[in-house]
Structure formats: C-alpha cells, structure tokens
N, CA, C and O atoms as a GROMACS GRO file, in nm:
protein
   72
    1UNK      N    1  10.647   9.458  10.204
    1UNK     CA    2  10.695   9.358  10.106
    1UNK      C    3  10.634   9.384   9.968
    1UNK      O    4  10.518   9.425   9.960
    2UNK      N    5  10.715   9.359   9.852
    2UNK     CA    6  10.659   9.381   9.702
    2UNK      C    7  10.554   9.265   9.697
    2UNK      O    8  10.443   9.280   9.645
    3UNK      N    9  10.597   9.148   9.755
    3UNK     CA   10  10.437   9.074   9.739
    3UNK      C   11  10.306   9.112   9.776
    3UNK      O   12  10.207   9.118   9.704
    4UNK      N   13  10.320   9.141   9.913
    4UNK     CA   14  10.209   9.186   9.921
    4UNK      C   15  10.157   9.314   9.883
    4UNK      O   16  10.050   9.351   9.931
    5UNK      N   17  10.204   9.366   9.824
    5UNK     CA   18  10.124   9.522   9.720
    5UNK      C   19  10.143   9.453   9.628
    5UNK      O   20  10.165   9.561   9.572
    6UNK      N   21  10.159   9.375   9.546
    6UNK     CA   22  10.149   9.262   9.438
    6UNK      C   23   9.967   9.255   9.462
    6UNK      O   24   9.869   9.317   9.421
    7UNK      N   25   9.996   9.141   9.552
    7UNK     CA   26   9.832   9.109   9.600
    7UNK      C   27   9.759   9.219   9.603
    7UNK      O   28   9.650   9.206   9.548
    8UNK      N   29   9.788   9.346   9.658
    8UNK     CA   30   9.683   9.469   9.642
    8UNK      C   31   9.650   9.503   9.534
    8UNK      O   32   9.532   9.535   9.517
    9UNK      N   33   9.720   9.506   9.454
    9UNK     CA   34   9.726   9.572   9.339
    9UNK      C   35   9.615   9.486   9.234
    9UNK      O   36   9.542   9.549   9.158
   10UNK      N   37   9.612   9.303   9.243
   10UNK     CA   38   9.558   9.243   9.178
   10UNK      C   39   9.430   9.284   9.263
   10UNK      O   40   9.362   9.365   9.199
   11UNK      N   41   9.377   9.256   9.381
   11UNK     CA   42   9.277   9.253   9.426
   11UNK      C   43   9.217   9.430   9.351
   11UNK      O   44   9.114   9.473   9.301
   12UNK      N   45   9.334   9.476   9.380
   12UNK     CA   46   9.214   9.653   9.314
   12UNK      C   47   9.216   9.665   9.154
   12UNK      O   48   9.176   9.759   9.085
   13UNK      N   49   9.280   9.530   9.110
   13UNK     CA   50   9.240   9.586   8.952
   13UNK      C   51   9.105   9.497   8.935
   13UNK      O   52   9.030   9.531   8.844
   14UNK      N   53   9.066   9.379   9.020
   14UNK     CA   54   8.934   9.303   8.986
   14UNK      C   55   8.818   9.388   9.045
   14UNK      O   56   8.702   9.398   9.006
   15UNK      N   57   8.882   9.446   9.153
   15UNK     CA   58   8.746   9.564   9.216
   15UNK      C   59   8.699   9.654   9.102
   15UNK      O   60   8.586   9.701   9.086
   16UNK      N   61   8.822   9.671   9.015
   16UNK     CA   62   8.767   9.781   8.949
   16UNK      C   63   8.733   9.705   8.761
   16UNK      O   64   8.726   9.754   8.649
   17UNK      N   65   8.722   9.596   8.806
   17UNK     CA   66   8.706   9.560   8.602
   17UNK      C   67   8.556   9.473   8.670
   17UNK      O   68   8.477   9.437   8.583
   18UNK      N   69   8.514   9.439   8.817
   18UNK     CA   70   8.398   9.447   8.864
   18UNK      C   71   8.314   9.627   8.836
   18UNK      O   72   8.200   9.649   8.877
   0.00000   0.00000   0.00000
C-alpha cells in the first residue's frame, strides 16, 4: 500500500534529521 511506505518514508526521514 502507498500508505504505508508513506509511513516509512516519514519514519526514515526523522531517523535521519535525528
């Protein structure tokens, strides 16, 4: 589903601006 690689995508841009 595009949502959920939605959600991936947010979760790996905060992993990475952590």
């Amino acid at each position: 589903e595009k949502r959920q690689k939605i959600e991936d995508i947010k979760k790996n841009i905060r992993d990475a601006i952590v």
